[in-house]
C-alpha positions in Angstrom: 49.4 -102.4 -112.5 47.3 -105.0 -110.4 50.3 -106.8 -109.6 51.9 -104.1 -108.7 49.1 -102.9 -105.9 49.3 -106.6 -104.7 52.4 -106.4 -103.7 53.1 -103.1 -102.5 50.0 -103.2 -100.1 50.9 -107.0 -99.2 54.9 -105.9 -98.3 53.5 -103.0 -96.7 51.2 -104.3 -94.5 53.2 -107.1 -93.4 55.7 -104.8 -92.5 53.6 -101.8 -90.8 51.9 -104.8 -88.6 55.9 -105.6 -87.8 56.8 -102.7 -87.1 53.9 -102.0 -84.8 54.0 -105.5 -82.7 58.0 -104.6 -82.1 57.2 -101.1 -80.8 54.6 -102.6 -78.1 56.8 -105.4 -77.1 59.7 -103.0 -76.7 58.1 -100.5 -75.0 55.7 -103.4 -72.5 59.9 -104.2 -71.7 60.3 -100.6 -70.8 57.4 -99.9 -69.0 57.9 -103.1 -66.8 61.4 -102.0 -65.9 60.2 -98.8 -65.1 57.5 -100.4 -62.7 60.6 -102.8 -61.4 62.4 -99.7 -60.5 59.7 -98.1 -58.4 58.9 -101.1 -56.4 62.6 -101.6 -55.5 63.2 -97.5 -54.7 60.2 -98.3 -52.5 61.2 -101.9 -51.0 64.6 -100.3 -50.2 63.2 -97.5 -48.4 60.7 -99.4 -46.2 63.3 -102.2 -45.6 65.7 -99.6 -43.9 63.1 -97.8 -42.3 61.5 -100.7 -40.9 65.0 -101.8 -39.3 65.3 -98.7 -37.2 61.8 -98.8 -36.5 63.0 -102.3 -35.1 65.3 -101.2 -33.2 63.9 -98.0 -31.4 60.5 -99.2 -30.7 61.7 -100.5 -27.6 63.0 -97.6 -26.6 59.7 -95.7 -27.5 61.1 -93.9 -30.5 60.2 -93.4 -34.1 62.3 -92.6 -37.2 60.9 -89.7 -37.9 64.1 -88.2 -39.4 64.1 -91.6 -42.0 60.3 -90.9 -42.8 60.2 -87.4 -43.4 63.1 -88.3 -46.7 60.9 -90.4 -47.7 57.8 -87.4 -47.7 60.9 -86.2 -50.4 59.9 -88.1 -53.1 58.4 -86.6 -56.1 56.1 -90.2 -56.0 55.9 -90.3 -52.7 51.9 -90.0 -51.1 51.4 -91.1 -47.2 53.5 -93.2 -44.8 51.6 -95.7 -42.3 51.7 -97.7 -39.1 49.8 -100.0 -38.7 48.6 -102.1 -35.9 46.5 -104.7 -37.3 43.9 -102.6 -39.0 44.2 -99.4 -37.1 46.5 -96.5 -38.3 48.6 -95.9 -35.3 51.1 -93.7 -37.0 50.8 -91.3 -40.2 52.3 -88.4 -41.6 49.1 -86.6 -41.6 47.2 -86.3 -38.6 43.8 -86.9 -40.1 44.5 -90.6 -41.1 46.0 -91.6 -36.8 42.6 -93.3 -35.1 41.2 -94.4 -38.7 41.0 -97.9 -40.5 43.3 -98.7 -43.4 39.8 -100.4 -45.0 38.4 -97.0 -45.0 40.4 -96.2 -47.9 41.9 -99.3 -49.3 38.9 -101.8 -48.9 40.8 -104.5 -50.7 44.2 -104.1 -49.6 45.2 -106.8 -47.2 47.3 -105.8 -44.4 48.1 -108.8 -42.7 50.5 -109.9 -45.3 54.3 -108.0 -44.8 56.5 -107.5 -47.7 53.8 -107.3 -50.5 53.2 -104.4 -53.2 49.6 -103.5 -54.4 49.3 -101.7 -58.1 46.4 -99.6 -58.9 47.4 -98.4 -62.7 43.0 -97.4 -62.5 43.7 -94.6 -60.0 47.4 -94.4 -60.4 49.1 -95.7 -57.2 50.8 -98.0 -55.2 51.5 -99.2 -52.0 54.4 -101.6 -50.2 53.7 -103.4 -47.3 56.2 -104.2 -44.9 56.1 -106.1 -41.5 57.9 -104.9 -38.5 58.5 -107.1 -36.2 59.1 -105.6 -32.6 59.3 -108.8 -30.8 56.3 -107.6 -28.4 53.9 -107.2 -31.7 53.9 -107.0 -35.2 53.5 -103.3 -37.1 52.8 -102.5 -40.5 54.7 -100.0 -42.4 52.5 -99.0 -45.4 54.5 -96.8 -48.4 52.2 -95.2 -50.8 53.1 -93.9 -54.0 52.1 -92.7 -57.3 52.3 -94.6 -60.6 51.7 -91.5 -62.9 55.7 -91.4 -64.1 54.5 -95.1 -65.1 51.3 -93.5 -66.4 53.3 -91.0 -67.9 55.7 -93.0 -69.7 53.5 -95.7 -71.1 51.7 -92.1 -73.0 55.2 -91.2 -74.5 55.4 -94.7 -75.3 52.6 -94.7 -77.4 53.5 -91.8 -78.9 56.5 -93.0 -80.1 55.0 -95.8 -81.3 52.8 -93.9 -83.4 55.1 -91.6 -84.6 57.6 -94.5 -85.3 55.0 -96.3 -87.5 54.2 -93.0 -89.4 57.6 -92.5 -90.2 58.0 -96.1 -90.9 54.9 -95.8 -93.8 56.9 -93.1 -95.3 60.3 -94.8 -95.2 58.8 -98.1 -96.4 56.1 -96.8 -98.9 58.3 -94.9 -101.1 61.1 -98.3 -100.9 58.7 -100.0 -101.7 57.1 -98.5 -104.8 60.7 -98.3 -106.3 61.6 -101.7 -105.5 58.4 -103.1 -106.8 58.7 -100.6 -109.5 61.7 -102.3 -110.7 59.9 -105.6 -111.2 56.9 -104.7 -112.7 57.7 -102.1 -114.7 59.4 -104.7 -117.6 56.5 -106.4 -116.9 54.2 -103.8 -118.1 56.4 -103.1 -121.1 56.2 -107.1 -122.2 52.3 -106.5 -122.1 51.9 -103.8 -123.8 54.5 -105.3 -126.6 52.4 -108.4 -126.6 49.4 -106.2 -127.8 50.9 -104.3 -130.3 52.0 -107.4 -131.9 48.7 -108.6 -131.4 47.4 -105.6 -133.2 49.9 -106.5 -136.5 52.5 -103.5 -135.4 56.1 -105.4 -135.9 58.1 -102.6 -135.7 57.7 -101.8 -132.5 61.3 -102.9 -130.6 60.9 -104.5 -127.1 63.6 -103.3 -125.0 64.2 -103.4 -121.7 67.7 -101.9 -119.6 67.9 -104.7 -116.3 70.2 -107.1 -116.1 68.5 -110.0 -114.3 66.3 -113.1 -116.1 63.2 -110.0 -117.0 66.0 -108.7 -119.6 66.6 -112.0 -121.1 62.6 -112.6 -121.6 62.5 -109.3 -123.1 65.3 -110.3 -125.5 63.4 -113.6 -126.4 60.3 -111.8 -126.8 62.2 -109.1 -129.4 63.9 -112.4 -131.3 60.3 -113.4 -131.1 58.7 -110.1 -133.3 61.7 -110.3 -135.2 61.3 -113.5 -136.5 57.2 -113.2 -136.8 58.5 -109.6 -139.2 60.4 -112.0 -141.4 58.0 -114.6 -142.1 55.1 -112.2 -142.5 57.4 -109.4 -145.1 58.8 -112.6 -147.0 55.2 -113.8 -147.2 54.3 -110.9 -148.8 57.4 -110.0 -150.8 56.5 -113.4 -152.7 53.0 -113.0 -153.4 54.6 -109.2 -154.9 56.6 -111.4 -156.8 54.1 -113.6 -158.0 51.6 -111.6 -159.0 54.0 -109.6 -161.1 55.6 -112.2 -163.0 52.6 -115.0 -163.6 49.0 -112.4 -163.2 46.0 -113.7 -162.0 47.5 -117.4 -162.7 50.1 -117.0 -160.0 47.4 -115.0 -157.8 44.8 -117.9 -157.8 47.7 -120.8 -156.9 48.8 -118.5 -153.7 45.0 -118.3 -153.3 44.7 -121.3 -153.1 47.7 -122.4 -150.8 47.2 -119.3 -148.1 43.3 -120.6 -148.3 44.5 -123.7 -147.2 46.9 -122.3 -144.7 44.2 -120.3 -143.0 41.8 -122.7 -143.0 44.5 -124.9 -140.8 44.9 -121.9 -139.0 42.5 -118.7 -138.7 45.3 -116.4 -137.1 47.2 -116.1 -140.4 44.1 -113.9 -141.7 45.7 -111.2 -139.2 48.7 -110.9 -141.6 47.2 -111.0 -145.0 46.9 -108.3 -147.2 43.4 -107.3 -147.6 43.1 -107.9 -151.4 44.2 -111.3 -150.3 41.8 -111.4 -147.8 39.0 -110.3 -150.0 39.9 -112.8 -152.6 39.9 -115.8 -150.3 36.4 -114.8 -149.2 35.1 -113.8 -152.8 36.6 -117.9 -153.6 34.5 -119.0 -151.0 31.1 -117.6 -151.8 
């Protein structure tokens, strides 16, 4: 049964540690296009919003129609204008007069067209420059990365509850299928020892039809062949000592002696008055 355990944790872990690396890189390929779709929902929105910013600056207007949709969004969290680091426009009240470093330290503003991810505190925010040909604005898009957040947990999940289902699925496969292979295997031991132990009637049979059936049939010609030396061996020294006494007994004494003494495994499959006599010559 050592083999057995060998394998089946060997296969097993091999293909749990498979299993798992497959479900990460599939779902890192999810989660990325998921992120990809955000970004673009948001470069869209800023690029079109920008334009008419564009082109109604000069006529001292805003888009507020085209920023209030985007205050629609289930992601959505502030809108911005910026003039260099001052909020000049917002869709709260509170943030107009303030810095944009007051809240976002880090975030530089003086680069257009860039996206900052925070997956620490969950959001995100596109930068876009607006250029009204008497200065250069900043429209700053915030939004929230916790349907990112969100999916990555389901992800996991998944993950975990594919690999659960996957030990199930290939734990049981795989004690059949090793099953099959080392179960013959077994039987082959166990006949080895009951030869071992002098039991030759004991048939060695094994139902497969691949090379482990063929050994087993070897193994059986094998007993077989051990059965007829050994019940010859002893049908003669029947015969001997019934026909010529303790004449005939001492001359097959003294062969088998020999015989044993060339090789000590033939003392397995003598009679034990034999036995006793060969010792009781020796002394």
């Amino acid at each position: 049964m050592k083999l057995f355990y060998k394998l089946f944790f060997t296969l097993f872990i091999i293909f749990l540690a498979i299993t798992i690396v497959a479900g990460c890189i599939i779902g890192s390929y999810e989660l990325k296009d998921e992120e990809q779709c955000l970004i673009d929902k948001y470069g869209i929105m800023a690029g079109l919003t920008a334009k008419e910013i564009e082109s109604k600056y000069t006529e001292s207007k805003w888009p507020f129609e085209a920023l209030s949709t985007i205050s629609e969004n289930e992601d959505f969290l502030f809108w911005w204008v910026l003039k260099g680091d001052g909020i000049y426009l917002a869709d709260k009240v509170s943030f107009i007069g303030t810095a944009s470093s007051d809240y976002f330290p880090k975030v530089d503003n003086k680069l257009g067209d860039k996206v900052y991810l925070n997956y620490k505190q969950n959001y995100g925010i596109f930068i876009k420059s607006v250029n009204t040909g008497q200065e250069t604005l900043y429209l700053w898009l915030g939004f929230s990365l916790k349907e990112i957040q969100t999916l990555k947990m389901e992800i996991i999940i998944s993950v975990i509850a594919f690999s659960l289902l996957s030990i199930l699925i290939l734990g049981v496969s795989f004690y059949f299928v090793i099953s099959h292979f080392t179960k013959p295997i077994q039987m082959l031991s166990e006949c080895a020892v009951s030869i071992k132990k002098g039991n030759l009637n004991k048939k060695c049979e094994i139902k497969a039809d691949d090379e482990l059936s063929v050994l087993a049939d070897s193994f059986d010609e094998m007993r077989l062949g051990i059965k007829d030396r050994n019940d010859l061996l002893n049908s003669l020294l029947k015969t001997f000592q019934g026909k010529f006494g303790n004449l005939a007994t001492i001359l097959v004494r003294k062969n088998v002696q020999e015989l044993v003494d060339k090789n000590q495994r033939i003392k397995s499959i003598l009679p034990k008055s034999l036995r006793k006599s060969i010792k009781k010559s020796k002394e």
